[in-house]
Each structure stands twice: as C-alpha cells, then as structure tokens.
Residue frames as qw, qx, qy, qz and C-alpha x, y, z in Angstrom:
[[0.000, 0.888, 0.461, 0.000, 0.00, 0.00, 0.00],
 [0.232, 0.582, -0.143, 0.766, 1.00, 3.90, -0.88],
 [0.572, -0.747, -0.330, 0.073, 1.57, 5.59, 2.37],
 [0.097, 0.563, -0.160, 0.805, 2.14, 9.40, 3.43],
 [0.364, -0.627, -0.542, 0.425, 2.49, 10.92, 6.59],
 [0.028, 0.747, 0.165, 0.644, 1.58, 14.33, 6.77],
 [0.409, -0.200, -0.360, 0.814, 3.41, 16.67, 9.83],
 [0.023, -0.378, -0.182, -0.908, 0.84, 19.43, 10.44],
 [0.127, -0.361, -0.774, 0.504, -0.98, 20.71, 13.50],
 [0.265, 0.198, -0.063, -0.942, -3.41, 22.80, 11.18],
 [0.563, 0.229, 0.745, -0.275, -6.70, 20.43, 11.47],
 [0.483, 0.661, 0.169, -0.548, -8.01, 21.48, 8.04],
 [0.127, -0.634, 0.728, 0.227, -4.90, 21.03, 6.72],
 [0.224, -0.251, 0.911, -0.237, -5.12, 17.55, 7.68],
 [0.559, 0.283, 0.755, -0.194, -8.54, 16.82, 6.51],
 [0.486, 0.736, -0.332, -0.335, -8.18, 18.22, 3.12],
 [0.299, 0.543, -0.755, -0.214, -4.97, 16.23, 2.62],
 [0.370, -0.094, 0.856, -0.350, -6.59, 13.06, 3.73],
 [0.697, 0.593, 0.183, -0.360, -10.01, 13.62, 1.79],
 [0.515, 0.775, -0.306, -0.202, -7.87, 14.08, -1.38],
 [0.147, -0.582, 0.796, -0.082, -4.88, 11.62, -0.93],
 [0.485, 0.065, 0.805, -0.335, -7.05, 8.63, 0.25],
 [0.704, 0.604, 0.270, -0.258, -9.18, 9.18, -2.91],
 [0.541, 0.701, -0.435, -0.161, -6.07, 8.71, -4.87],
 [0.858, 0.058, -0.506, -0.063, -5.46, 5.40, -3.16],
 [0.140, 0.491, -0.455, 0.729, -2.87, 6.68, 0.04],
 [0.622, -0.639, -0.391, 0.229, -3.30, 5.14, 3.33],
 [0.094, 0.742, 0.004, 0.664, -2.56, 8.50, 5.07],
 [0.616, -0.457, -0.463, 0.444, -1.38, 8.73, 8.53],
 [0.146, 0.749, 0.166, 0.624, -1.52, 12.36, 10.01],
 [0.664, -0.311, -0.442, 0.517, 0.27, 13.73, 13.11],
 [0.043, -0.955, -0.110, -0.271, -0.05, 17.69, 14.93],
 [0.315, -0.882, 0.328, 0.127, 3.36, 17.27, 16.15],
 [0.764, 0.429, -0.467, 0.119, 6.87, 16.21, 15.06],
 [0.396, -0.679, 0.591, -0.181, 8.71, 15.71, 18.72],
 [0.588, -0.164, 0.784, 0.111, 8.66, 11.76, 17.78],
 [0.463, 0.706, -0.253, -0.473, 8.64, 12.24, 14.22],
 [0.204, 0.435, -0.851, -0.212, 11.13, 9.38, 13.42],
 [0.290, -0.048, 0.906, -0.306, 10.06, 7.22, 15.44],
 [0.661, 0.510, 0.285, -0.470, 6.27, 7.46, 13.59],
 [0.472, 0.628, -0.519, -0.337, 8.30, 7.30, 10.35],
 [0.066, 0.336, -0.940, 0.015, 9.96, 4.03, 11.35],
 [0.352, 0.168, 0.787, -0.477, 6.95, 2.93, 12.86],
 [0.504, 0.510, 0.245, -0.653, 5.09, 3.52, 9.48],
 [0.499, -0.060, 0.583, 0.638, 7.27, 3.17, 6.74],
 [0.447, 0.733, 0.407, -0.313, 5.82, 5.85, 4.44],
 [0.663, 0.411, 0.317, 0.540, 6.63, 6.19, 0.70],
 [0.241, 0.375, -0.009, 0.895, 6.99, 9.98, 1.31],
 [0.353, -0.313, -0.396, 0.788, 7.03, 12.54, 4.10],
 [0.018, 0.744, 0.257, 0.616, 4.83, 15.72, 4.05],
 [0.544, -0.379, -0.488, 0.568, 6.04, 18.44, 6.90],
 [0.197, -0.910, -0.352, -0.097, 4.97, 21.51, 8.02],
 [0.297, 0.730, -0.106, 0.607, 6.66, 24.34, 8.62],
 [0.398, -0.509, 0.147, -0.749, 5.23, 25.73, 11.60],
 [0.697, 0.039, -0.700, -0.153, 5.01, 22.48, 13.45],
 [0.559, -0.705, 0.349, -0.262, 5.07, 21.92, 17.28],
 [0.324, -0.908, -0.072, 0.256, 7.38, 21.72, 19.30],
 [0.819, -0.182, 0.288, 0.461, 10.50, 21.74, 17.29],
 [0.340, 0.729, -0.110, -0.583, 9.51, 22.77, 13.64],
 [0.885, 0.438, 0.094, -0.128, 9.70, 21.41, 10.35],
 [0.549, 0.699, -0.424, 0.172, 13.17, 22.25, 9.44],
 [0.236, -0.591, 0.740, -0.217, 14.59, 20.51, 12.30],
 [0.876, 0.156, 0.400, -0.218, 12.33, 17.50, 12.25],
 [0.781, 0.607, -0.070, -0.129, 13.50, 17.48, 8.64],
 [0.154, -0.890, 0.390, -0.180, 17.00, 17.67, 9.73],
 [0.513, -0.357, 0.756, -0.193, 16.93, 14.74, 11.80],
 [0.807, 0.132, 0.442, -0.369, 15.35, 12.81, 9.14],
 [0.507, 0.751, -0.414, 0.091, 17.99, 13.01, 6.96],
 [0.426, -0.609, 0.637, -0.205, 20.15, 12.07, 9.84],
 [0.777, -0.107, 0.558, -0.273, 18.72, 8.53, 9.85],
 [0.108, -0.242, 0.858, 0.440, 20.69, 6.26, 7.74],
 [0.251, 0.204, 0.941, -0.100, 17.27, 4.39, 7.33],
 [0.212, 0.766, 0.599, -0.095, 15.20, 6.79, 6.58],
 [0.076, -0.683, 0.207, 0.696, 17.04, 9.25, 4.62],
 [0.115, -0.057, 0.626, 0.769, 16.03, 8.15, 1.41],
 [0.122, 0.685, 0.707, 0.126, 11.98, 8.63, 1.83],
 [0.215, 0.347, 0.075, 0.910, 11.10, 11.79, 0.32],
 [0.174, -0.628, -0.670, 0.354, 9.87, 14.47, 2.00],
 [0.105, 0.687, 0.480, 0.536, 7.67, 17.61, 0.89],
 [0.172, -0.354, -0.527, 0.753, 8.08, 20.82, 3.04],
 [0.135, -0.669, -0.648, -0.337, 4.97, 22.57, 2.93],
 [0.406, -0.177, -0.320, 0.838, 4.46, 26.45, 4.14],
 [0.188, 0.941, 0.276, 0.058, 2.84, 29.65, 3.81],
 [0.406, -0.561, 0.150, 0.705, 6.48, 31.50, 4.41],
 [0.345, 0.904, -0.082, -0.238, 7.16, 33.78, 1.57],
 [0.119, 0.597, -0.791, -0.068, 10.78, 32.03, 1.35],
 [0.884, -0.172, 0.389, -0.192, 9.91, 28.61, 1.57],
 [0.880, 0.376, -0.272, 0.102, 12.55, 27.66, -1.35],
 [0.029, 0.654, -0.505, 0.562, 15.17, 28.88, 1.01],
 [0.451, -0.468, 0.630, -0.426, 13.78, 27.17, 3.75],
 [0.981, 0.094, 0.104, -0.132, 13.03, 23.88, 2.02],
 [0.786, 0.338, -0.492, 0.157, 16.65, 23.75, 1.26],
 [0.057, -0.493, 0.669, -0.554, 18.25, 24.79, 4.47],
 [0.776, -0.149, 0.516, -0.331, 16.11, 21.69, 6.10],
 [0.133, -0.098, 0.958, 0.236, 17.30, 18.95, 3.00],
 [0.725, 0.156, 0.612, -0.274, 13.96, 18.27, 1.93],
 [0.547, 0.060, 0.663, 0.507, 13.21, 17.08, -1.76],
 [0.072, 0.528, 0.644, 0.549, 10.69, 19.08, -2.76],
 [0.173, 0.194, 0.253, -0.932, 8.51, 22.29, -1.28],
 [0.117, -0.628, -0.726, -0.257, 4.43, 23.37, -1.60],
 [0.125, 0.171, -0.340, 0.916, 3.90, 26.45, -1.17],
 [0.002, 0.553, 0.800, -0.232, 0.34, 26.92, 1.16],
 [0.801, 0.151, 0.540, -0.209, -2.38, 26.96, 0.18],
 [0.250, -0.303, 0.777, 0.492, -1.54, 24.93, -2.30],
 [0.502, 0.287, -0.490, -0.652, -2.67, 24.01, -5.88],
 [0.803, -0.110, 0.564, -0.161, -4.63, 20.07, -5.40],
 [0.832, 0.528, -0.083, 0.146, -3.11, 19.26, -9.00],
 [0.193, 0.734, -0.575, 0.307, 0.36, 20.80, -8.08],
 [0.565, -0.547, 0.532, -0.314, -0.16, 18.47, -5.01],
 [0.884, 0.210, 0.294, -0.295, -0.90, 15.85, -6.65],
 [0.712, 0.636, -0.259, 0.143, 1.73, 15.94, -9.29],
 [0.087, -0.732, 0.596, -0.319, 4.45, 16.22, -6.65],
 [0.617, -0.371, 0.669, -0.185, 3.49, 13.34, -5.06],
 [0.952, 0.296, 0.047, 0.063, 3.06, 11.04, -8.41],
 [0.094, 0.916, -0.370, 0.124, 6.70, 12.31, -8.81],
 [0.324, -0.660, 0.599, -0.316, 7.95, 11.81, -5.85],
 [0.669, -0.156, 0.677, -0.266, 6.84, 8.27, -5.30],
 [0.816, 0.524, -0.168, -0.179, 7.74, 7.25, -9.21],
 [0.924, -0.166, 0.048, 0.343, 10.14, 4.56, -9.44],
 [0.145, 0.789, -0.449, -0.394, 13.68, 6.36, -10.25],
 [0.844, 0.520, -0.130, 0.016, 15.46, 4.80, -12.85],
 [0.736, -0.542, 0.229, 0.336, 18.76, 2.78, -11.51],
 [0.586, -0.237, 0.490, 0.600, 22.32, 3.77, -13.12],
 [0.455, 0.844, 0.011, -0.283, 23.06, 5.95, -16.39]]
C-alpha cells in the first residue's frame, strides 16, 4: 500500500490532505506534532514525508534535519509545505526534496506526489 504521513498541527490542513490523498489510493497517517517524528516514520514506513513548517514543538526544518540524519530513513522523500514567503530557502536549508507552497494548488499536489513516489530509474 501507498503511504504518506503528513506533519501538520493545522486540522483542516489535515482533513483536506486526507479527503484528497485517500481518494487517490494513500493510506494517510496524520500527526499535529513532530517531537517523535522518526520514530512514527519508522513505525510507518511511508513512501513519502509531508512536513509543516510551523510544526510543534521543534519545527519542520529541524524534524527534517533529523530525518535526513537517519541512515534508514534518509532516502523517503519528504515535501516541506508552508505559507512562508521564502519557503525555497527554507526547504533547502532543512534537505527536503521538494517544497508546496500553502495553500496549495490540489493538482500541483498531486503531481508532486506522483513524482515523488515514481520509481527512479537505476544507473546511467
């Protein structure tokens, strides 16, 4: 099964990206903090990462940080998602793979995540 967690402690947020996700097939796990962030990740295994900026208690760009850290889990992507006005800026300074800026486009969303979660092609 496809399967996103989504880092965001905006409730709406949260049932939007559920509604929409799930109807594209996405078992969808959804969390209003990141303080045990890996741990969920390990505990989930999800094909890709959606993370919030603004997150309790840490924030996204640390959360993201650490998730890089993790030999294990440094190759699921992960989408940082904002209203900031810089958010390319802050999507690299945190490593992620990709950005969204809020509110987002549900096709732009959508396309990111078929992306993301498309096989890559091994060796050139």
């Amino acid at each position: 099964m496809k399967r996103i967690l989504v880092f965001d402690d905006d409730k709406s947020i949260i049932g939007i990206m559920k509604f929409i996700l799930e109807a594209k097939g996405w078992e969808v796990q959804c969390f209003t903090q990141c303080n045990d962030a890996v741990y969920q990740i390990r505990s989930h295994q999800p094909g890709i990462i959606m993370m919030d900026n603004n997150i309790p208690d840490h924030g996204g760009i640390f959360a993201i940080k650490t998730i890089k850290q993790q030999i294990d889990l440094m190759h699921i992507p992960i989408i940082y998602f904002t209203a900031h006005d810089n958010i390319k800026n802050l999507a690299k300074e945190a490593g992620a793979d990709a950005y969204l800026a809020k509110p987002f486009d549900l096709d732009k969303l959508e396309e990111l995540i078929e992306t993301l979660s498309s096989p890559k092609p091994i060796g050139c």
